[in-house]
Each structure stands twice: as structure tokens, then as C-alpha cells.
N, C-alpha and C positions, 0 to 999 in steps of 0.2 A: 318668679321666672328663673329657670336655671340656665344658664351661659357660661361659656370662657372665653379667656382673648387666649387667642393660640399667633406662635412666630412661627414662621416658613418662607421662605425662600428671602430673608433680611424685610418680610411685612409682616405687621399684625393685624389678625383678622378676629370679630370679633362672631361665636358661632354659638350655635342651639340645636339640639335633634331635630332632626328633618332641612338645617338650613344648607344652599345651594351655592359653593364657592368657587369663583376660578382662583388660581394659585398657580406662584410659576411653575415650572414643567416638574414635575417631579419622575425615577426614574420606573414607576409602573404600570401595569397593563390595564389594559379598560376590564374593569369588574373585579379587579384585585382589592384586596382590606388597605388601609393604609393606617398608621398609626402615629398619633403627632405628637412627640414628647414635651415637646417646648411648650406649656403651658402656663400665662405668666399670671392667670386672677381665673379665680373661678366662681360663680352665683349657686348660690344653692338654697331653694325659699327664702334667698333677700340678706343671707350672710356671705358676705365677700370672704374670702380667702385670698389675701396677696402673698406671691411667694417674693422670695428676694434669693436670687433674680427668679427662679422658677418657682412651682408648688411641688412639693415632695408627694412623688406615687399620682400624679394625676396624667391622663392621656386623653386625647381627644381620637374617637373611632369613626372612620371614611370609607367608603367607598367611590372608587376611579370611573367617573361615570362616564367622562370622554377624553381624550388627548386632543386640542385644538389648537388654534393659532388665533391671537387676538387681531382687533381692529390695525389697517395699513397706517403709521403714519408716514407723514413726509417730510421731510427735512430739504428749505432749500436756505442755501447759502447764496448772498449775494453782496459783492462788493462794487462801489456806484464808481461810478470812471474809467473803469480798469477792463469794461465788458467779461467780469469774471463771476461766472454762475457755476452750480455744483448741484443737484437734482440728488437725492437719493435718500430709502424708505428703507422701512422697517418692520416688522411682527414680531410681536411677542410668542414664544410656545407657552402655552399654558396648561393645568389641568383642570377639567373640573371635579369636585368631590361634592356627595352626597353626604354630610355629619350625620352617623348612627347616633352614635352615642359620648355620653363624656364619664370618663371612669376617675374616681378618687380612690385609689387602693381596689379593693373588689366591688364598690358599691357604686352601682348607677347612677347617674343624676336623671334619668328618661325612663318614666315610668312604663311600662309596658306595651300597655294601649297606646301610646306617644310616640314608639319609634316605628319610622319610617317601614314601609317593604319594599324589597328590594323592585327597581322596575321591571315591568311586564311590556313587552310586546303590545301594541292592540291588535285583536284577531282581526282578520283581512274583513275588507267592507264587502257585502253582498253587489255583485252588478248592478248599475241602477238602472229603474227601466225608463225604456226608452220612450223620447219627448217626441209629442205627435208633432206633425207636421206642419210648419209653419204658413199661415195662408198666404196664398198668390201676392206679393206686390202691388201695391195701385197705381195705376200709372194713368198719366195725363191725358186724352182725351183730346185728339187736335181737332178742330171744325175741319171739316172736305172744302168749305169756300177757301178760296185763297186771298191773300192780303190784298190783294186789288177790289177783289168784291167786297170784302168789309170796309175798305176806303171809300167805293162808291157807298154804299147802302149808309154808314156815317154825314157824308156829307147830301144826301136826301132827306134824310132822318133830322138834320139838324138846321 
């Protein structure tokens, strides 16, 4: 299996053609290439390449699939006695990137048929047709006698 650990944004992350990363905010547009220098180990059928600190001539090839903003947290601050609280959050910006490819000098590590295409739109859904008509309600059924007549006819009856 071919892989690298790639550094970005002060993380490592560890990626393969086709895999799906968020990474903090970097500064391009949605659907722009992106190209990641900082490469620090790379797989290639099962022989490691360590560089120290990086691998000489290798890149890792992306594509900017969204510009988002990660999960809210919260942060609260609370000191006991003093009635002293402090309430306030955070988001991360983040990117996400699509890994094309992993380049060593000129040669691919993702063979052809392996790398990803670029995303597609899905064409618009056909209207869908329309749901018959749901039947009437059933509704309860009151006797015409009134409580007093089934009180009487009860205590006849019994």
C-alpha cells in the first residue's frame, strides 16, 4: 500500500490517493490544486522512505474541496466561592482536501485507474410522483342513547 505522513498546519497527517482530510485553514479557494512539501515518510509497495527531517523531491497532490469551520467548542471557566463564571467558544477554520496523488521526483506512487476524479454535481432528481390520497380518518362511533339510558338498561340487564 502506498502512503505518506505529510505536516501542515504544525499536524501530521497520515494520507493515500483518494483519502479525505480536513486540515487547518490553508490560504486557497475551493477547487484550486494544493501542493504539500512537508513530507516526512513515504510507503511505496512496502519500502519506507524516512527522510530526516523531510524526503528529498517528494509532494503530496490536493485538491480544496471545501473551506469550513469545525465542531463549536465550549469553554467554561468556573471559580467556587467567588460567583465567578466565564462562558466562551470556539471554531476551528478548516480545509478540506481531496489527496490526488503522491509524487517522488516525477514518478507517481497512484497508479492510474486509482486516482480519484475530480467531483461531479449529481444531475437534478426527476419530480417525484405524486402520493395518492390518504383514506378518510376513522373515527369513533357514539351510541344516539345517552348515559342515562345505558345506566338504566345496565342495571336491568344485571
Amino acid at each position: 500500500m502506498n502512503y505518506a505522513v505529510v505536516k501542515t498546519g504544525g499536524k501530521q497527517y497520515r494520507v493515500a490517493p483518494g483519502d479525505v482530510i480536513d486540515v487547518e485553514k490553508l490560504p486557497n479557494d475551493e477547487g484550486s490544486t494544493v501542493e504539500l512539501n512537508e513530507v516526512l515518510l513515504v510507503s511505496q509497495d512496502g519500502k519506507l522512505t524516512i527522510g530526516s527531517p523531510l524526503v528529498p523531491d517528494a509532494k503530496v497532490l490536493g485538491d480544496v474541496q471545501q473551506q469550513a469551520r469545525g465542531e463549536k467548542l465550549v469553554i467554561f471557566k468556573f471559580k467556587a466561592k467567588t460567583r465567578q463564571r466565564t462562558k466562551t467558544g470556539h471554531r476551528q477554520s478548516l480545509t478540506r482536501l481531496l489527496v490526488r496523488d503522491i509524487l517522488i521526483g516525477e514518478t507517481s506512487l497512484a497508479p492510474p485507474e486509482e486516482l480519484p476524479k475530480p467531483p461531479t454535481r449529481p444531475a437534478a432528481k426527476a419530480p417525484a410522483a405524486e402520493k395518492p390520497a390518504a383514506p378518510p380518518k376513522r373515527r369513533r362511533i357514539r351510541s344516539a342513547k345517552s348515559a342515562r339510558e345505558l345506566l338504566e338498561e345496565k342495571e336491568d340487564g344485571s
